[in-house]
Phi, psi and omega in degrees: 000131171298132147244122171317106172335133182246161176224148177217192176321293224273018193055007183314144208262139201287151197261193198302131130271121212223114159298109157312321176295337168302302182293306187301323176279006167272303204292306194286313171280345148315278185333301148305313198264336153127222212237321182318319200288125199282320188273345179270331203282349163306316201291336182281338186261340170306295188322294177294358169316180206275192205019172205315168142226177168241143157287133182270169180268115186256139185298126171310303207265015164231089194326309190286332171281146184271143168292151145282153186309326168308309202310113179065060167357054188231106152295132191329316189290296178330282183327312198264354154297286193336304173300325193301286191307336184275331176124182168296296237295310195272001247245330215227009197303329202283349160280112205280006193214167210041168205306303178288011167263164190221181205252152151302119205282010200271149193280134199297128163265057165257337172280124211295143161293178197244103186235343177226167232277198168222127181338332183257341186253316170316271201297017166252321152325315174286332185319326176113338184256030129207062151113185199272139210279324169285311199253016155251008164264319145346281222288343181275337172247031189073003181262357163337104151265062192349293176331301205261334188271320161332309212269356174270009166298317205310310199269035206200113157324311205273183170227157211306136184285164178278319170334289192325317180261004190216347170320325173264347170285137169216123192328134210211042187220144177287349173098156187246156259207114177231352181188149160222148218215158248217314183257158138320110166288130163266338171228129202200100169204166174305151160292163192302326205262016200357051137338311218225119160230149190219198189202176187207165199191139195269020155268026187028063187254135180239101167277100180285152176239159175246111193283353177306294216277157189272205201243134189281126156000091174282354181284305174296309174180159211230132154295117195252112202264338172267354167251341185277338160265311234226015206336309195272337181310299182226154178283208193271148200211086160256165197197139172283337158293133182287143190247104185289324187180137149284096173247138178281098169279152160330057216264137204245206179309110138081274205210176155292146172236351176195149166194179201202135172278124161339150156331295189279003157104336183290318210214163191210130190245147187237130174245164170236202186257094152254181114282035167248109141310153178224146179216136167221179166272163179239016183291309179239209176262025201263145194215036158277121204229115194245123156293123167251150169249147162249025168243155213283146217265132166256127162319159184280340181283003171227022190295328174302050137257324172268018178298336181204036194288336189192174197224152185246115143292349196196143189188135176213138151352226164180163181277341177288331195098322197318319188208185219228127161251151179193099187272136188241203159309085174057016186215165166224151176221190188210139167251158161263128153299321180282332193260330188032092192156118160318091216278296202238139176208103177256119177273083177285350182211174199272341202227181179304170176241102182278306205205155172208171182173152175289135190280313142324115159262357169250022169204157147281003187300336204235126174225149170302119163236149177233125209222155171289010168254037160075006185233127170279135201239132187259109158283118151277100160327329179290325191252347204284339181251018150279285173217165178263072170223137161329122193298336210172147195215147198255153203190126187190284191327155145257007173227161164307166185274142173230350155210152177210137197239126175260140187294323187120006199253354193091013195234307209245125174228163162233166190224133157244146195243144193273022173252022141098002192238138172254125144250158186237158182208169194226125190279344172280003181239038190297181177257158153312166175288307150342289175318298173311300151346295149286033149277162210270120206295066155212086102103073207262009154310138186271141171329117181053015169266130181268058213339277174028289192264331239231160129320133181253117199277165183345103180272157180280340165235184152303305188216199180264130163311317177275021178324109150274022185283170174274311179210138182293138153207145191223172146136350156289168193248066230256081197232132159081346194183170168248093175323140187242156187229165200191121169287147188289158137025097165300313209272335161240328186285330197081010180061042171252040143200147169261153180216164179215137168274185190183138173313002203250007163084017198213154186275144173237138149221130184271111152324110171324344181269355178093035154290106163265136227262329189189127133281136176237120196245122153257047140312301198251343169281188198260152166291182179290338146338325184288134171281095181297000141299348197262179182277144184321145155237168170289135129204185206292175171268132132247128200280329184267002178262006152308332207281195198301142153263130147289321210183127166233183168197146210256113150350137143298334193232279216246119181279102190189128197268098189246121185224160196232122188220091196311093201316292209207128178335321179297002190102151158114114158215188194207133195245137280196107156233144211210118203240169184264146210202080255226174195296335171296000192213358154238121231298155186094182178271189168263348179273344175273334179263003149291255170007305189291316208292289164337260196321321190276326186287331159310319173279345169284331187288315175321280198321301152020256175302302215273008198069174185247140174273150216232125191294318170306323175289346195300292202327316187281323207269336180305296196320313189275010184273274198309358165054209200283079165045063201320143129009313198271000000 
């Protein structure tokens, strides 16, 4: 592939474009043919010649040929910003293999944006089931006050629901540095009441926090927890969060891959890639860790077979604390805790079962499955012992699941998908099983992609012919991990907005009508010096604090943002606290946020007149923009 002369101050001769496939057969016929053979070794000194190269960009469907400026309607100049912009992680992007080259996080620009608000997400705001109807119709059209709802508690018997004063805070700040960890966190999220915040770590370390107490001075001195509990456990790991306990897990398959705290805050369970869950306690330093097993009971001269019969992606609580749901390799079970013994066991799925959860928070009946064969399935327990077929089944996605969060009411779930899309659904429009059954087996996954490694490239649709979601939201990076997504606050928000973390290293939180409402670049946070209370300051992108968010999580009370984001391909995360920040603490003027305020009520009134764009016309106008199918 060519490249166009570049020129700079200092004149420097612009550089090489150079074909991987060039180098890698060069480098394989050195090898073979030994260091005497003349044409490669010519061929080696051209590559290695003085001043800069470049690596070309190789094409899927010829490993060996360099891509064109056409491939993924993406330009050669676009890619290699991208890469610029991402960090050390990308640095090695142009290679299609191995674990550690990690994909370019910029988000595909074929998927139509969103800028107004949309017909399905407006009527799911008006229903009245997230939150109160007066003061969401304020917020859209701006007459919402922090103020007058403060200063009208004076003149109202009753007092103000916090919806009313907290619904438009929503975290708005890139995050301040509260703890850094020695591994990749995979999990990180508050207790329902959030007292309690905790990490999972793939050295299999559980860290608790005590969310009470305040955050220590970082200007004076930073708590090292590994060494005041734990001397030998780690090197020094410091946080400004007070640390209740460090637990020494099990270790099992690669990492933790998920865990959850009890209701009542006493016990906290983890899975790795086994079939064994472990529950410990978090009250004291007691470091009794009780095995549950979900594999099928082995004679004892063979039970070392079932040591590694399945790997648990997921495991969560019941709302009494009683039992345990947990999805594996294409199946889900439920423990009894109280009975100690394994009640349900369902082959639910073709593919892994990436994430489950109870769809209820006030029962156990109805549970959630997310499986990489793109469809999430909904189970009743209740029906279950006639037959094991799913009450319903949700159909949209065109990749696999990669988390899916139930709102707690029995009604509304959300899913992030490796097909770069989050959706939300209503279990009251699910498809029958009948349905799913009957589709015609073909495959609307693209041939060989591999989130993991890869970029995500041209899809071939949009959605599933048989999309029942409510509503799309997009513009994250659903890359590299299985991301996790979350509804806000029932108790100040009403659950009307969704959030994700996303490989590109930045928090997206989305409006229910398919607005997005606030990027959060952890780019742009602060080291640990820092007071994440203080007035807002500039700073610089670190470019190695790009890397993946895995997982975030919302203040129960307070608008605050807590995420876990895997510092550099080399190990190493850090967990990001990220607060609401009001005009006194945030950088500009007041003439600039007059100004803004102007602008935002003017385009609303245009969208108005002009109407709301309609997610179906999105659909038609992408399909027909994009003509015939890529290649790829």
């Amino acid at each position: 592939m060519s490249q166009s002369p570049r020129t700079n101050d200092n004149d420097e001769q612009p550089p090489h474009s150079v074909s991987i496939g060039d180098l890698l057969r060069t480098i394989v016929q050195i090898r073979s043919l030994g260091e005497d053979d003349g044409s490669s070794q010519s061929l080696l000194g051209q590559i290695l010649s003085e001043g800069p190269f470049r690596l070309a960009r190789m094409s899927r469907n010829n490993p060996i040929a360099p891509r064109t400026e056409n491939d993924n309607d993406m330009s050669t100049e676009e890619y290699e910003s991208g890469n610029r912009d991402d960090g050390e992680d990308n640095e090695y992007d142009g290679l299609a293999f191995g674990y550690w080259h990690r994909p370019p996080s910029k988000t595909p620009k074929w998927f139509p944006s969103v800028t107004v608000p949309q017909d399905a997400g407006l009527e799911l705001l008006r229903s009245g089931e997230f939150g109160r109807t007066g003061i969401e119709a304020q917020s859209r059209n701006g007459s919402a006050s922090f103020a007058k709802a403060i200063l009208s508690r004076r003149s109202r018997l009753r007092q103000t629901p916090k919806q009313d004063i907290a619904n438009d805070i929503i975290p708005n700040t890139n995050g301040t540095a509260v703890a850094s960890l020695n591994d990749n966190i995979y999990c990180g999220q508050y207790s329902t009441d959030s007292s309690f915040y905790y990490t999972c770590c793939r050295d299999f370390r559980l860290h608790i926090y005590d969310m009470t107490a305040p955050l220590a001075d970082p200007r004076r001195t930073l708590q090292r927890p590994t060494e005041r509990l734990y001397r030998s456990s780690a090197p020094e790991e410091p946080t400004t969060m007070k640390v209740m306990k460090v637990i020494q897990g099990v270790p099992g398959g690669w990492t933790i891959t998920d865990a959850h705290l009890s209701p009542d805050n006493e016990r906290i369970i983890y899975s790795s890639l086994d079939p064994t869950v472990h529950m410990t306690t978090t009250l004291d330093l007691s470091t009794t860790q009780i095995p549950i097993s979900f594999a099928d009971p082995y004679p004892a001269r063979h039970r070392h077979l079932s040591m590694r019969d399945f790997s648990i992606w997921s495991c969560k609580f019941s709302a009494d604390g009683n039992e345990i749901v947990a999805g594996g390799d294409g199946k889900i079970f439920v423990y009894d805790l109280l009975a100690n013994r394994r009640t349900v066991k369902i082959n639910a799925h073709r593919d892994d079962v990436n994430s489950c959860c109870w769809a209820d928070a006030a029962s156990g009946n109805v549970l959630i499955s997310g499986s990489d064969d793109t469809f999430l399935k909904v189970w009743d327990r209740r029906s279950l012992g006639s037959s094991q077929k799913p009450s319903g089944v949700l159909i949209g996605h065109t990749e696999g699941i990669t988390n899916v969060s139930a709102k707690g009411d029995g009604r509304y779930v959300i899913s992030n998908g490796k097909d770069q899309a989050l959706r939300l659904w209503d279990l009251r429009k699910m498809r029958t099983n009948a349905e799913c059954e009957s589709i015609p087996k073909e495959d609307y996954r693209i041939t060989d992609y591999d989130y993991r490694y890869e970029r995500y490239p041209k899809p071939k649709c949009l959605a599933h012919p048989l999309d029942c979601s409510v509503m799309t939201y997009r513009g994250h990076a659903v890359l590299q991990t299985l991301i996790r997504c979350h509804f806000s606050p029932a108790e100040t928000t009403g659950g009307r907005y969704i959030y994700s973390g996303s490989a590109d290293g930045r928090i997206h939180i989305w409006s229910l009508d398919g607005r997005v409402v606030q990027v959060l670049d952890r780019r742009k946070s602060h080291s640990m010096p820092f007071n994440p209370s203080d007035r807002e300051v500039s700073a610089i992108s670190h470019p190695s604090r790009a890397a993946c968010v895995r997982d975030v999580s919302w203040h129960s009370k307070e608008p605050v943002l807590m995420s876990v984001g895997w510092s550099s391909g080399r190990g190493g995360s850090e967990v990001m606290r990220h607060e609401w920040k009001g005009l006194l603490k945030m950088q500009g003027k007041l003439e600039d946020l007059v100004e803004k305020q102007r602008l935002e009520s003017q385009e609303r009134s245009t969208n108005r007149s002009g109407g709301v764009q309609d997610d179906t016309d999105s659909d038609d106008a992408y399909m027909s923009e994009s003509g015939e199918e890529d290649d790829e």
